[in-house]
C-alpha positions in Angstrom: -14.5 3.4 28.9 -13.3 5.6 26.0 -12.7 3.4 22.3 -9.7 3.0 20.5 -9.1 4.8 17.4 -8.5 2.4 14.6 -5.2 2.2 13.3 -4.5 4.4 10.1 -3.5 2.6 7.2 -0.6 4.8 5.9 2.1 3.2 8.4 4.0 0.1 6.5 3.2 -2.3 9.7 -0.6 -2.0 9.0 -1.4 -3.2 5.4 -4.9 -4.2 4.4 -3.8 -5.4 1.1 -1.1 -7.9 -0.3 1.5 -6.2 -2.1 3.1 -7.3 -5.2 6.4 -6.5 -6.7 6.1 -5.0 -10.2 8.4 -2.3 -12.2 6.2 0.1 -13.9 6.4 3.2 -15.6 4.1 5.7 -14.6 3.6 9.6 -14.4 2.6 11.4 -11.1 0.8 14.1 -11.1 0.5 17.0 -8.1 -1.6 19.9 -9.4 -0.2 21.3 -12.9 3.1 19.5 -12.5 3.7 15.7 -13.9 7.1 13.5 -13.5 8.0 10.1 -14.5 7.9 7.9 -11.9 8.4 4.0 -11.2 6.0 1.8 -9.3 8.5 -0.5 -7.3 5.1 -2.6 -5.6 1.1 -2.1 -6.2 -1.7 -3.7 -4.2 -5.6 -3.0 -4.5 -5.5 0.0 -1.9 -1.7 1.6 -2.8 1.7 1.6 -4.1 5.3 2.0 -3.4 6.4 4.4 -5.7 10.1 6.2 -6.9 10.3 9.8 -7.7 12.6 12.6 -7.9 10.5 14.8 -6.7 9.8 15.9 -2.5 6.2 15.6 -1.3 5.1 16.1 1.4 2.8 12.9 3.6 -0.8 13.5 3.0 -0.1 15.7 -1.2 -3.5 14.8 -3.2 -2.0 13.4 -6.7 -2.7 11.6 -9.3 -0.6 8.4 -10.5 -1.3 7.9 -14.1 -0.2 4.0 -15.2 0.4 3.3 -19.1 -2.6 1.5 -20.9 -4.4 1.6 -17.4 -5.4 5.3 -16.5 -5.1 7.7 -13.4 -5.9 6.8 -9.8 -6.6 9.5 -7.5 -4.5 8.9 -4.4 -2.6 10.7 -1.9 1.2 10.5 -0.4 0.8 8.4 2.5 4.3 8.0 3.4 7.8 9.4 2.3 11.3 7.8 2.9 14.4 9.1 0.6 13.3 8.7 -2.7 10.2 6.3 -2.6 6.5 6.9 -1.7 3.6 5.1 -0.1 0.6 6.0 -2.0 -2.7 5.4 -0.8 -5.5 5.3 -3.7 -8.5 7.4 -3.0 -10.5 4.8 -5.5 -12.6 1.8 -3.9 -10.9 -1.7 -4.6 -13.2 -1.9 -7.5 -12.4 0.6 -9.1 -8.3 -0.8 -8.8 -9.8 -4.8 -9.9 -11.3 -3.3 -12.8 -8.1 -1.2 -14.1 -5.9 -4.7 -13.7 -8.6 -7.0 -14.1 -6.5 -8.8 -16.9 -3.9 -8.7 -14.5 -4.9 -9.9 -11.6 -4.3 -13.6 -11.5 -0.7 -12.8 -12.6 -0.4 -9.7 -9.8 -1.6 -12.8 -7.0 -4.2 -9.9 -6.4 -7.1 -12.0 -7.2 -7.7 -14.1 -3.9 -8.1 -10.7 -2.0 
């Protein structure tokens, strides 16, 4: 008998991760070009993001938060004018960017 893929984890019905609401400036970045952006929700493997800008599912970019750094990530999903972005960083990496943040985010227990 043939095995089951895994499910991916772009879709919004198969999270790994608690999410947590936050409202964030941030920058996006997709190749040469940079925007502002808001982060509406972040969790250890993504984030809901809004942009002005159309991107395709799967764009390679880079979401730059204030005082924190960049994360490497990729457009998981697209609705309107909000993004699901996967980050292409192990959880570590994410714990150790908000580490002073983590209790407050509820991100700690994960």
């Amino acid at each position: 008998m043939a095995q089951e893929k895994p499910e991916t984890q772009t879709g919004l019905d198969n999270r790994r991760h608690r999410r947590r609401s936050v409202l964030w400036p941030a920058k996006l970045t997709v190749g040469k070009h940079s925007v502002s952006c808001q982060i509406w929700n972040l969790s250890l493997g993504g984030a809901r993001v809004r942009v002005d800008l159309p991107l395709k599912e799967g764009s390679e970019i880079t979401l730059t938060v204030s005082d924190r750094g960049d994360i490497p990530a990729h457009v998981a999903w697209t609705h309107e004018s909000s993004l699901g972005v996967a980050f292409d960083v192990p959880e570590d990496h994410i714990r150790k960017m908000f580490s002073d943040r983590l209790h407050v985010l509820g991100l700690d227990e994960e």
